[in-house]
C-alpha atoms as one frame of an Amber mdcrd trajectory, in Angstrom:
protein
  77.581-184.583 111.707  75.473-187.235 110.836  71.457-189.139 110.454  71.120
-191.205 113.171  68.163-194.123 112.855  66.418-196.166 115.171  64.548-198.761
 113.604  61.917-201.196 115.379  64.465-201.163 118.649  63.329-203.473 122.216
  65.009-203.460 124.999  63.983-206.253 127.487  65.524-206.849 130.480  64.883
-210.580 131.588  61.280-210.887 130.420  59.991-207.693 130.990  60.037-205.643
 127.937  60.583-201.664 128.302  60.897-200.570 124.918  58.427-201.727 122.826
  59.852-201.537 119.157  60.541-197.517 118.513  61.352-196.277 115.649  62.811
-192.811 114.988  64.633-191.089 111.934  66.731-187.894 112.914  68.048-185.995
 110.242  71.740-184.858 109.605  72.351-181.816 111.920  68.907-182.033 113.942
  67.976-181.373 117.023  65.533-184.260 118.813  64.325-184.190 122.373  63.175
-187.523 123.897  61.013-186.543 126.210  57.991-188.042 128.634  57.551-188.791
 132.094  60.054-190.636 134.245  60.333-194.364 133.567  59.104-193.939 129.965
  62.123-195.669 128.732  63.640-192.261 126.991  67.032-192.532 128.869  67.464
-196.282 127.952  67.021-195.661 124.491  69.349-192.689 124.282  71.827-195.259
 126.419  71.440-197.635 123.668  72.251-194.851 121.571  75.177-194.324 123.140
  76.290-197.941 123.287  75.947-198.138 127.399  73.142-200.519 127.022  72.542
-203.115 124.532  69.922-204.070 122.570  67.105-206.553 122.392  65.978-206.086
 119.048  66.480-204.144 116.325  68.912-201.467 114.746  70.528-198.504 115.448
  72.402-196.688 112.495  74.475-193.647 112.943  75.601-192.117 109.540  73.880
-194.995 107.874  76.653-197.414 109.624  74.394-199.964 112.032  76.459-199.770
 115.646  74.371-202.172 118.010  77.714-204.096 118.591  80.189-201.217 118.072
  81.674-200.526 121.641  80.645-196.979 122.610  84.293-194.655 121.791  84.073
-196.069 118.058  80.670-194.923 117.588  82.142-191.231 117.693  78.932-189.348
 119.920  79.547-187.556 123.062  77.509-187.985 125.780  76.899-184.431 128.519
  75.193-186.538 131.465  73.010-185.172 134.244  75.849-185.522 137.057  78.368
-183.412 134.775  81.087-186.224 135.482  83.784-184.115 136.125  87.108-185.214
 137.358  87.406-183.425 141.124  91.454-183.485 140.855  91.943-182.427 137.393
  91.677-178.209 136.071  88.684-177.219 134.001  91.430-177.087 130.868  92.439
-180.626 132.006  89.161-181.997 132.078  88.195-180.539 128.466  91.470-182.037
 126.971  91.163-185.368 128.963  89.842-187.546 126.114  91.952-186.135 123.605
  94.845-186.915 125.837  93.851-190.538 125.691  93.598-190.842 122.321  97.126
-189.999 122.266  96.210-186.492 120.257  99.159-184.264 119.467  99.311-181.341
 122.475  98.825-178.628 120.407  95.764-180.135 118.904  94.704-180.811 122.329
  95.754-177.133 123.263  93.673-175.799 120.055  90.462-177.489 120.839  90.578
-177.045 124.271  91.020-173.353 123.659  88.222-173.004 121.320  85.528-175.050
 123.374  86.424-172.560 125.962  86.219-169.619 123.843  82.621-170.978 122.235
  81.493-171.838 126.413  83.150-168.388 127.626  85.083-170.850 130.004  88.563
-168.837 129.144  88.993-167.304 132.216  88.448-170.479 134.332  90.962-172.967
 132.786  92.745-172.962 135.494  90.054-173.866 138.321  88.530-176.921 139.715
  85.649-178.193 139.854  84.815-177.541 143.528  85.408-173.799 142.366  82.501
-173.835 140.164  78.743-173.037 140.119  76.617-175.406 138.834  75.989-173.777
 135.771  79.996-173.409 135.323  80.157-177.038 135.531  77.575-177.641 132.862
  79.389-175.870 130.584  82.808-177.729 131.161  80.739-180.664 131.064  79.421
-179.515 127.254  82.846-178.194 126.462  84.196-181.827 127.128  82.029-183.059
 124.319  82.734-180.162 122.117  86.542-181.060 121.711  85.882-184.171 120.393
  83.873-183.104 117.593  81.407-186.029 117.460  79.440-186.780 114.806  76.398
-187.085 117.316  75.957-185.444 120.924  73.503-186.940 123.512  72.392-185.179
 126.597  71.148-186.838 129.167  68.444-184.527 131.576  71.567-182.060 131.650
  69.867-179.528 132.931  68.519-181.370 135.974  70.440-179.974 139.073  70.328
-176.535 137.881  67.644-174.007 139.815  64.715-172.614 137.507  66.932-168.985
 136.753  69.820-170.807 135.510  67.308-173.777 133.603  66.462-171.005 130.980
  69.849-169.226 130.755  71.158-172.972 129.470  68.364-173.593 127.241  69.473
-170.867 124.852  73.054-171.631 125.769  72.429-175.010 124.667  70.411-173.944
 121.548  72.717-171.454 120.782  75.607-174.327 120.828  73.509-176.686 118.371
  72.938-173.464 115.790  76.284-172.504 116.160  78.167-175.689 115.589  75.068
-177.547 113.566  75.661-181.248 115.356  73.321-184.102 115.196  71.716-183.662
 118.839  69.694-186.044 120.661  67.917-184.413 124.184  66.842-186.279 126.826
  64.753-184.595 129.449  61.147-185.134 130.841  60.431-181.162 131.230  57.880
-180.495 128.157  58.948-176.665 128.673  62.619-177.539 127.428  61.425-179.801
 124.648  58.827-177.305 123.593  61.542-173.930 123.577  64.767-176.116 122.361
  63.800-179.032 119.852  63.724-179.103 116.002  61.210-182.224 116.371  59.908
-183.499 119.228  59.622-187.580 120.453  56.748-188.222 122.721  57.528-191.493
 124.749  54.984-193.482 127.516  55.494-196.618 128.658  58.162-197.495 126.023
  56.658-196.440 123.302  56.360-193.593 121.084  53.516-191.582 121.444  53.498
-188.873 118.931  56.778-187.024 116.606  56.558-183.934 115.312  57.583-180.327
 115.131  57.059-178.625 118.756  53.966-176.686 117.889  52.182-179.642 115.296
  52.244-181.716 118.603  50.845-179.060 120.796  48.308-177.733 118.245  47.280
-181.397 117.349  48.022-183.809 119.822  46.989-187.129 118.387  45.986-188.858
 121.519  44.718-188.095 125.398  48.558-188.505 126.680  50.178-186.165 124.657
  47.498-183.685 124.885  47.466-183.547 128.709  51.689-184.022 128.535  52.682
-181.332 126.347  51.586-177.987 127.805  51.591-175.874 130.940  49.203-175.553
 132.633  48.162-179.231 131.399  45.001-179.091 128.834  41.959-179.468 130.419
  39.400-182.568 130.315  35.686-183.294 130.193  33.947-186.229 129.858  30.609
-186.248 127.742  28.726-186.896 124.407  28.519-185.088 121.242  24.777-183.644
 120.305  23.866-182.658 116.678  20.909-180.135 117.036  21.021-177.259 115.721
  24.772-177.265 115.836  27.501-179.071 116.873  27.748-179.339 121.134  29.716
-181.473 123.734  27.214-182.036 126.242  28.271-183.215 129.859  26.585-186.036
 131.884  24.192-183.324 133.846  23.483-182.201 130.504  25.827-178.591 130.232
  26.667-177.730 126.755  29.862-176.379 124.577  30.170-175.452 121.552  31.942
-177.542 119.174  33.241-176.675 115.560  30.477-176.945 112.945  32.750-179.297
 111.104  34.548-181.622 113.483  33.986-185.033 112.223  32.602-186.654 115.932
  29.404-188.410 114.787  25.836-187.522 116.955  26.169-189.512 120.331  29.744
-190.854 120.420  31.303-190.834 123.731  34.238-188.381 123.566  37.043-186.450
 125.638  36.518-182.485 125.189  39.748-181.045 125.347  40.997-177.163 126.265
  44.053-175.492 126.938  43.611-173.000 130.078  45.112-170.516 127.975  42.045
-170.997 125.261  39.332-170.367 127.848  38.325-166.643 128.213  35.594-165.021
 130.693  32.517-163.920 129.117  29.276-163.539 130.200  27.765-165.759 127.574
  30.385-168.735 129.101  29.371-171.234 131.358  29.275-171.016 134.729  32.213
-172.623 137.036  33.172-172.248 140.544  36.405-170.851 141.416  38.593-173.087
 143.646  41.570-170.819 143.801  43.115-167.969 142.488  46.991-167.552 141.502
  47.907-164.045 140.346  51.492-164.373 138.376  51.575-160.365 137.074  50.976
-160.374 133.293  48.031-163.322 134.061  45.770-164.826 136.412  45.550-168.540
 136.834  42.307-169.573 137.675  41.605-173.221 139.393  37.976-173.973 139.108
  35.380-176.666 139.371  32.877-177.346 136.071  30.122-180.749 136.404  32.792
-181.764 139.339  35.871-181.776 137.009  38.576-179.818 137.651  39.554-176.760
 135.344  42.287-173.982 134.570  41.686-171.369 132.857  44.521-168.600 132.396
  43.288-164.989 132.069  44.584-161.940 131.044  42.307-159.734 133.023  42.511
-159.063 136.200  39.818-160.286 137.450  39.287-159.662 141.631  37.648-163.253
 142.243  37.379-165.263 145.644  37.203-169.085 146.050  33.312-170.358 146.129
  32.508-167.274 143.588  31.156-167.999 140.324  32.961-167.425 137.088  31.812
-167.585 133.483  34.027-168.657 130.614  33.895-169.251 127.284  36.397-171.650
 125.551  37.614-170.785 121.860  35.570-172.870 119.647  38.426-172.865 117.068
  40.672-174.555 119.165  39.085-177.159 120.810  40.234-180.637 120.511  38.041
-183.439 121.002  39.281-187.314 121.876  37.438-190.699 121.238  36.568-192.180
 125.006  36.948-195.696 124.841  40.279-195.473 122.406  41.806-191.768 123.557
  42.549-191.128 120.223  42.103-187.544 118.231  38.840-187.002 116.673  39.674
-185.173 113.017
């Protein structure tokens, strides 16, 4: 195990720059999920981790040792990739002992790690099988247990999780956090599905364009997103936005451009007039008959809730309900947002408002 740091790291590649100076710390036995839409840069920096690209500027350190021109094997990480990178001609028990073979291990080390990856992966009963035997998620799993017998210091995973179908997504997130609690390794996660990064990650690295958005523990980041990207990224159904004013009269209120009103918390620090992003989660937004009116686009029953796709000043909203509510598209529905939690953004800088 060890603390991995990335300190001010670029990548360019000719003159265009993709990562724009990161820095991260990552603690000795924590799990970190780089995560953000695709072509955010998250998978080049892991690969930099890694040693597979090199960098710009900057440093990376793993256990405190700077590696930007170690060659990857000496850095002593593990990479699981997206494409599981199994060899087609070679057993599952061949493929989890490969790199030990190469390092010239002794066979019955090779034999003993091999035998416990399999017995931590439940992949026992399927040493003797080939790839082309296996499901998908079977194939993850030798593709894990291949990094377990090396016992890195560091493992990186790379979208792992990508080619599996929804079912089999959630049965390998707890596999996968079950691995990391079990075994306690320095993991980096690399994945642009804020579900997984929400349910799996110790701390959480928001990336856009190359640079890093937001870090935090998963719920600090979705209870106080500190800009308009990581509030609309980080939550399903995405956070809903309005664009308006703030009015101090007799309260606090967001007031829209046709002049609809919301209540705001008495003691949010927007000043009276300032342009600003009102924020919601559809899961914060309750009917009531003392809401505001909205018209209801469609309606997506899911069993324990009802997703509700609506229109509000000609914005579209979401609001998730617990009743069940019999509503038709072009019907009118109130709702009321929870003061408490609303979050409020600066317009012209996107920015949290305190």
């Amino acid at each position: 195990m060890a603390p991995v740091a990335i300190r001010g790291v670029r990548k360019s590649f000719g003159t265009l720059e993709v990562i724009h100076g990161v820095n991260v710390e990552i603690a000795d036995g924590e799990f970190v999920i780089l995560v953000g839409p695709s072509g955010c840069g998250k998978s080049t920096l892991l690969r930099m981790i890694a040693g597979l690209e090199q960098i710009s500027k900057g440093n990376i350190l793993i256990s405190e040792r700077v590696v930007n021109n170690v060659p990857p094997k000496e850095r002593d990480i593990a990479m699981v990739f997206q494409n599981y990178a199994l060899y087609p001609h070679m057993t599952v028990g061949e493929n989890l002992g490969f790199s030990l073979k190469l390092r010239r291990s002794d066979k019955r080390v090779i034999e003993e790690r091999v035998a416990r990856a399999a017995d931590i992966l439940g992949l026992a009963q399927l040493l003797d099988r080939y790839p082309r035997q296996l499901s998908g998620g079977q194939r993850q799993r030798v593709a894990m247990g291949r990094a377990i017998v090396r016992d890195p210091q560091v493992f990186l995973f790379d979208e792992p999780l990508s080619n599996l179908d929804a079912k089999l997504r959630v049965a390998m997130r707890i596999e996968i956090k079950e691995l990391h609690q079990r075994l306690g390794t320095t993991t980096i996660y690399v994945t642009h599905d804020q579900i997984e990064a929400m349910t799996m990650a110790d701390k959480i690295v928001v990336m856009h364009d190359g640079n890093v958005e937001q870090i935090g523990a998963p719920l600090d980041i979705y209870d106080k997103p500190q800009n308009l990207f990581v509030a609309g990224f980080i939550g399903s159904p995405a956070m809903n936005f309005l664009e308006g004013k703030v009015a101090r009269d007799d309260g606090a209120w967001f007031e829209t451009a046709s002049g609809r009103r919301l209540p705001l918390p008495a003691h949010t620090a927007a000043q009276d007039g300032q342009s600003v992003v009102y924020g919601i989660r559809p899961e914060h937004l309750n009917a009531s008959e003392d809401g505001t009116e909205a018209e209801v686009v469609v309606v997506e029953p899911t069993g324990p809730e009802v997703q509700v796709f609506a229109r509000l000043d000609g914005a579209s909203i979401t609001a998730v309900l617990r009743e069940r509510l019999l509503l038709k598209p072009g019907e009118t529905v109130r709702l009321a947002p929870d003061t408490a939690l609303v979050h409020l953004f600066d317009r012209q800088t996107g920015l949290r408002v305190a």
